[in-house]
C-alpha positions as CSV (number, residue, x, y, z in Angstrom):
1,X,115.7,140.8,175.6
2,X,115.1,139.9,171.6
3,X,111.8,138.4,172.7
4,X,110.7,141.2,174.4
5,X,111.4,143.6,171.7
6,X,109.4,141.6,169.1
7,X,106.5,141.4,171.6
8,X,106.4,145.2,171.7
9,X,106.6,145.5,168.1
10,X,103.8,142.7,167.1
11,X,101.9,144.5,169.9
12,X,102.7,147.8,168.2
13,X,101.7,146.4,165.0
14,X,98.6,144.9,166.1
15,X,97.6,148.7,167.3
16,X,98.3,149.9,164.3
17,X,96.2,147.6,162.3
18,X,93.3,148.3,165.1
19,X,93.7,152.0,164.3
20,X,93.6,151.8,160.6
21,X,90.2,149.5,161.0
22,X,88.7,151.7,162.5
23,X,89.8,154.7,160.4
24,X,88.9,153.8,157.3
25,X,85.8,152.4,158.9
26,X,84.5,155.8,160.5
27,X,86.3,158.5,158.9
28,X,84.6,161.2,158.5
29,X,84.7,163.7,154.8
30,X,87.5,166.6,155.4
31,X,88.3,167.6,151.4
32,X,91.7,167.7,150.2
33,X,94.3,170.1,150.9
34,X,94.3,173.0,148.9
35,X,97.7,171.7,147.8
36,X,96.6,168.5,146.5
37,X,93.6,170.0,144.7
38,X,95.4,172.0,142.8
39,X,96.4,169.1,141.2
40,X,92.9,168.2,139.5
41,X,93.5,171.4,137.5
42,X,95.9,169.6,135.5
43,X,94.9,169.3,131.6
44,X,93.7,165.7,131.8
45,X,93.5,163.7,128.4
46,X,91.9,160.3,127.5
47,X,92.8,157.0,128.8
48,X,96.0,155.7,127.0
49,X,95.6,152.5,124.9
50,X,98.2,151.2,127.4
51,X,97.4,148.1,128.9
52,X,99.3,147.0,131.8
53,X,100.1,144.1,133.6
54,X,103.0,142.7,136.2
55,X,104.7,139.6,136.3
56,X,106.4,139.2,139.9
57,X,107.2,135.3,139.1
58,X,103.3,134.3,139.6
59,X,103.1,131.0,139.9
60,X,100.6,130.4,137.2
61,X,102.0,132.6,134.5
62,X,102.4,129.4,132.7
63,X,98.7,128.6,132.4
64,X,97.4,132.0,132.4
65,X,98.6,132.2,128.1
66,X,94.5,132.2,127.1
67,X,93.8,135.0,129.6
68,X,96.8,137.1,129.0
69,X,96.4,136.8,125.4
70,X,92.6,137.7,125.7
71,X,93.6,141.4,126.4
72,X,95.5,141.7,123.0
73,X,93.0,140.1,120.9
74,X,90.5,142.1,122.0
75,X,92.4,145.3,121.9
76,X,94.7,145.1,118.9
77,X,95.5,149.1,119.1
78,X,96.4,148.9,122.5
79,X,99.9,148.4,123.4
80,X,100.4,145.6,125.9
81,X,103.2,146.0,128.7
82,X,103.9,143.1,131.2
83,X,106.4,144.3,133.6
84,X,109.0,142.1,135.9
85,X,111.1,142.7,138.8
86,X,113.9,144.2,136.6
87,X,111.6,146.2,133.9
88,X,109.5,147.5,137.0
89,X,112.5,149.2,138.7
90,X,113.5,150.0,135.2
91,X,110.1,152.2,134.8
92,X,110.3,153.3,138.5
93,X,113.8,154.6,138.0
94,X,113.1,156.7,134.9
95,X,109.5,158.1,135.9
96,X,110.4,159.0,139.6
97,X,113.9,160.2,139.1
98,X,112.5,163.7,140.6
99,X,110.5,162.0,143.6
100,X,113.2,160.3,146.0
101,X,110.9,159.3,148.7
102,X,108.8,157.7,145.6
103,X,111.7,156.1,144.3
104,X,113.4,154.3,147.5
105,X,110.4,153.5,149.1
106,X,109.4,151.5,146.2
107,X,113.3,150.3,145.7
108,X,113.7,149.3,149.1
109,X,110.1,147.1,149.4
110,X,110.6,143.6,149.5
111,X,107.2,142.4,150.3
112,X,105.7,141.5,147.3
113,X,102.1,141.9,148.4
114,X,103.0,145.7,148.6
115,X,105.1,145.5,146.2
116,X,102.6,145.3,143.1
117,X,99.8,146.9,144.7
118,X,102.1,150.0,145.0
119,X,104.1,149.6,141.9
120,X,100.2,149.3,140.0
121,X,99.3,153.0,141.2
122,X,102.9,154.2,140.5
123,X,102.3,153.0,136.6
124,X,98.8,154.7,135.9
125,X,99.4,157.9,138.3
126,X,102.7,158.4,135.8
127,X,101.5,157.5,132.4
128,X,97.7,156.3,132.5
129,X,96.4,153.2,130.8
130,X,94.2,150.2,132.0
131,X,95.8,147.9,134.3
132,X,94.7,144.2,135.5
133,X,95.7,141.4,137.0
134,X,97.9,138.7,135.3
135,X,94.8,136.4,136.4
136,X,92.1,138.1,134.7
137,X,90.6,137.9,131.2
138,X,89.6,140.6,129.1
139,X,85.6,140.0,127.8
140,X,84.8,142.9,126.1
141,X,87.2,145.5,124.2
142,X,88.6,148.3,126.5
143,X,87.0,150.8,124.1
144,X,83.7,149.7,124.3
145,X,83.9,150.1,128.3
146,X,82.6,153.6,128.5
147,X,78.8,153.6,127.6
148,X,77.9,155.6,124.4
149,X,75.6,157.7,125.8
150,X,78.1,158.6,128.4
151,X,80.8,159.2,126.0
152,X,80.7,163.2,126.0
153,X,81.0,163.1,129.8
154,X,84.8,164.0,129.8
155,X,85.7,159.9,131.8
156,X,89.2,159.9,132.7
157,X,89.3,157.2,134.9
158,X,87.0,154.1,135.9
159,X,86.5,152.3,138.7
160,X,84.5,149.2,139.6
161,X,82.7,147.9,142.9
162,X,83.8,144.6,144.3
163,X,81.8,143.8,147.3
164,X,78.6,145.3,148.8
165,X,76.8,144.5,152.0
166,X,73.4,146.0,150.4
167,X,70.5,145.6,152.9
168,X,72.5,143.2,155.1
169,X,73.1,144.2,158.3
170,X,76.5,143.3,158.3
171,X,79.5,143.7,155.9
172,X,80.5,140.9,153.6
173,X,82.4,138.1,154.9
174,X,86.1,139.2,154.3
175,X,85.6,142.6,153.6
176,X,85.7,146.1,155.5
177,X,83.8,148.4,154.0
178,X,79.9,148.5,153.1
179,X,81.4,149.2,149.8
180,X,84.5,148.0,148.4
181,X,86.2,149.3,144.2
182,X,88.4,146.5,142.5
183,X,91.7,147.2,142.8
184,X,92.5,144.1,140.6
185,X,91.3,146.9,137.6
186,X,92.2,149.7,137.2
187,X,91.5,152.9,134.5
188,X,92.4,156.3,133.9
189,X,94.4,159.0,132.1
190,X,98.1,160.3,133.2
191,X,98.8,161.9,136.2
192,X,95.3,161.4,137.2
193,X,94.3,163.4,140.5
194,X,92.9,160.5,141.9
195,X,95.4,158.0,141.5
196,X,98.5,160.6,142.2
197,X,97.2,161.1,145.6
198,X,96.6,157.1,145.6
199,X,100.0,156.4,145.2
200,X,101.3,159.3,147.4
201,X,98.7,158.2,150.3
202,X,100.3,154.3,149.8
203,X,103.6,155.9,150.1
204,X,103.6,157.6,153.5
205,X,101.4,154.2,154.6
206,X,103.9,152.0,154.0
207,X,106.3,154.2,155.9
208,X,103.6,154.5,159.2
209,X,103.1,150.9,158.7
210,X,107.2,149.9,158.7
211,X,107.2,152.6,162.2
212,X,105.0,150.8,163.7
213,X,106.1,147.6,163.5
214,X,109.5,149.3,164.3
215,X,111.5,148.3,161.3
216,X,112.9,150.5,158.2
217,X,110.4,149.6,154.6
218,X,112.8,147.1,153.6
219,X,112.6,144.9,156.4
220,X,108.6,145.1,156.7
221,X,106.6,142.3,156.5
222,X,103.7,143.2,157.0
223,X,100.2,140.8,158.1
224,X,98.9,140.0,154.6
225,X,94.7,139.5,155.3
226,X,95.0,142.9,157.3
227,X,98.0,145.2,156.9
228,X,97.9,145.0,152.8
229,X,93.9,146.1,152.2
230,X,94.5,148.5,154.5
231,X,97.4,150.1,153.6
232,X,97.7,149.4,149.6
233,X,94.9,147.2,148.8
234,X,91.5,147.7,148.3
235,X,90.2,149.5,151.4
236,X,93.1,151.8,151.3
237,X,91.8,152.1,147.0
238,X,88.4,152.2,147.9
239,X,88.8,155.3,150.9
240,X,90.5,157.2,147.9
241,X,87.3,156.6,145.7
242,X,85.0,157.8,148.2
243,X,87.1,161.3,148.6
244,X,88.1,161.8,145.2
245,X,84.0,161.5,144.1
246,X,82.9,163.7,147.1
247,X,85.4,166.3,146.3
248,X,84.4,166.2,142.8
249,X,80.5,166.3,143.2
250,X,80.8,168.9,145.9
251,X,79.1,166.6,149.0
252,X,79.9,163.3,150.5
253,X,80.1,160.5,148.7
254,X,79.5,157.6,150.6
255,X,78.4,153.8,150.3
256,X,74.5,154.2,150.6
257,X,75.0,156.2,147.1
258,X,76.9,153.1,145.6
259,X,74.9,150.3,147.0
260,X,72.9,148.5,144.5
261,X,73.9,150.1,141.5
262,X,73.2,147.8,138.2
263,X,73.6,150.4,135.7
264,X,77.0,153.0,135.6
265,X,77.0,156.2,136.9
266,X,79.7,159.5,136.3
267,X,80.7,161.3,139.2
268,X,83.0,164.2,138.0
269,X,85.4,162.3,135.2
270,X,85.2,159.0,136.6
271,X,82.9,156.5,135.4
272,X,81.7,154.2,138.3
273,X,80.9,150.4,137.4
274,X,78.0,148.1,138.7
275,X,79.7,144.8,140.1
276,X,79.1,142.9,136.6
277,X,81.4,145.0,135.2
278,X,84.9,144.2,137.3
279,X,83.6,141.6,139.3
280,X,81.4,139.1,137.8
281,X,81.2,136.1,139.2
282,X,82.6,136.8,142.6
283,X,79.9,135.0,144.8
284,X,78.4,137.9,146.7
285,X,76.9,141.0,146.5
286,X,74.5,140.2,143.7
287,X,77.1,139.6,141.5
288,X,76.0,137.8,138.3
289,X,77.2,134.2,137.9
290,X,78.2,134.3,134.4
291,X,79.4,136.6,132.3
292,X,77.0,138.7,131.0
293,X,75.8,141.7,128.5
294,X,77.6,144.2,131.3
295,X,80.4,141.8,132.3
296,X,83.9,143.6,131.2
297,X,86.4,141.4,132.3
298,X,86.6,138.2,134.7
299,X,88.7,137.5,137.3
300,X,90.1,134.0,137.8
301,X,91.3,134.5,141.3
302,X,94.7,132.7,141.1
303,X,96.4,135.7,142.7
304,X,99.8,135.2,144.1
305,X,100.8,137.4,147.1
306,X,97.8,137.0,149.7
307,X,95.3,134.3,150.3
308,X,91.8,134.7,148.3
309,X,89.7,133.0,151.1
310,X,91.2,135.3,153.8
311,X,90.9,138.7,151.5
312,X,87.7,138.2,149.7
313,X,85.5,135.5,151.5
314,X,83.9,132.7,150.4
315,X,84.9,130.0,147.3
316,X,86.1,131.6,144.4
317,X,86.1,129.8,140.8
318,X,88.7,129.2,138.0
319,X,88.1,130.5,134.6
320,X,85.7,132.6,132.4
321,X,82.8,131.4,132.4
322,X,82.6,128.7,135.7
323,X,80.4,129.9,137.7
324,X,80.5,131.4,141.2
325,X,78.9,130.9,144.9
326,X,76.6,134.2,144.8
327,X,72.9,135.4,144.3
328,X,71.4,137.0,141.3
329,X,71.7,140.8,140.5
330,X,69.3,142.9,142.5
331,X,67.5,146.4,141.5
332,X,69.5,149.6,142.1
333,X,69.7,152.5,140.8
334,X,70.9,154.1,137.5
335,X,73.3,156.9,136.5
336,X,73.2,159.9,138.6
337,X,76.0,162.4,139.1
338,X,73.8,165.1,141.2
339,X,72.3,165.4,144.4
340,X,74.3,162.9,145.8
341,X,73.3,162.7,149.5
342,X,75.6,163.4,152.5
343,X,75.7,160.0,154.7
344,X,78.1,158.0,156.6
345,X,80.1,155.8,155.2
């Protein structure tokens, strides 16, 4: 009888994760409800010079010292927050006090893949700042991320792209968009429109995730190369993107206005990145090798809660500075924040 009622629920599952495929694969633009846009209304102020970072017992904390430490040499006003287990609930407890779904959905999650992707939008929708991954280094200062000339643009949050299929017929190996943002870094003021409705969208996810494998949140476990992207990773990040930009330029927003970008763009308040400048040295999408003049931060790719190859395709490198598998950067096209045209995405 057991046997039976896990076949039906790793069937059930496996419809789900189907479903959400082809979802975020073909939805088409509907703006937000009235209810939620009210929201961007909100008096927004510049990104905190918070930096923040979690610590869920990774595996490497012990050798990551020169990258962790690369983010407070470079940004001596920022204050630097790593959080654990304990100092995570600690924040959760005192910032969602008023939001009791928030609050025991994120108590009662024991899946650590989840876990931090949540617990990353949670941070920045309640207080703002820059967060990144324990595994990354910081390779220029956060205040110099914002171009000068785009400095009177009214940014309050950035956003970088990870992966782009660009003329290739099909998407890159391990990804499921056309056009994938970094959710490995993260930018943006307090109570940011954007990444409120992020971590409210990753909150009733997890819950239609846990029904349909037929199991309350604290006993999911969910498939880690499909169920996390899709749910609190970077394709459910990067569907967020595409709506919060189209709802802010007033017309869809979609990858063929994103693809081949080498220079940033503003869309509305957020500041969209060319690969160099979150994902350098990836291997793909015409990512530079090296760091270069428009490289940001690096990535080392010693991530703890789901497998690199499966997630992101291909051979990833160490450390700053080692190279990766990838072509040159290709020509794209430079900062725009008009006329952006109405595709599919």
């Amino acid at each position: 009888m057991f046997s039976v009622i896990n076949g039906w629920r790793a069937l059930a599952a496996t419809f789900y994760t189907i479903a959400s495929i082809a979802l975020y694969s073909h939805l088409s633009y509907h703006p937000f409800p009235l209810a939620t846009r009210a929201r961007q209304h909100e008096p927004l102020f510049p990104i905190p010079k918070q930096i923040w970072q979690i610590n869920f017992n990774h595996p490497h904390y012990n050798d990551l010292g020169p990258a962790i430490h690369s983010w407070d040499h470079l940004n001596p006003q920022h204050s630097h927050i790593i959080l654990t287990e304990a100092t995570a609930r600690d924040f959760i407890q005192k910032h969602y006090a008023d939001d009791p779904k928030t609050l025991k959905t994120y108590l009662d999650l024991h899946s650590m893949s989840l876990k931090s992707d949540y617990l990353r939008y949670l941070v920045l929708a309640a207080v703002g700042g820059v967060y990144s991954d324990l595994d990354t280094d910081a390779v220029k200062p956060i205040d110099g991320w914002i171009p000068p000339e785009l400095a009177e643009r009214g940014i309050r949050a950035i956003v970088g792209i990870e992966s782009d299929k660009m003329d290739s017929p099909n998407l890159v190996p391990g990804f499921y968009m056309p056009v994938q943002f970094v959710q490995w870094t993260l930018a943006c003021s307090a109570r940011h429109p954007m990444m409120v409705r992020m971590a409210e969208a990753v909150t009733r996810g997890l819950h239609r995730l846990a029904s349909s494998h037929g199991v309350p949140v604290h006993e999911l476990e969910p498939m880690e190369a499909i169920e996390v992207p899709v749910t609190t990773g970077p394709v459910r990040w990067s569907r967020m993107v595409f709506d919060y930009l189209s709802e802010v330029s007033g017309t869809e927003v979609t990858w063929k206005n994103m693809t081949g970008m080498t220079k940033p763009r503003v869309i509305g308040d957020v500041l969209v990145l060319p690969i160099a400048g979150f994902a350098s040295g990836v291997g793909h999408s015409g990512s530079p090798r090296e760091v270069t003049e428009d490289t940001l931060m690096w990535h080392r790719f010693q991530g703890t809660w789901r497998g690199v190859q499966e997630r992101l395709g291909g051979e990833r490198r160490g450390g700053k500075g080692e190279r990766g598998e990838g072509e040159g950067g290709e020509g794209g096209r430079g900062e725009e924040d008009k006329g952006v045209k109405s595709e599919g995405r």
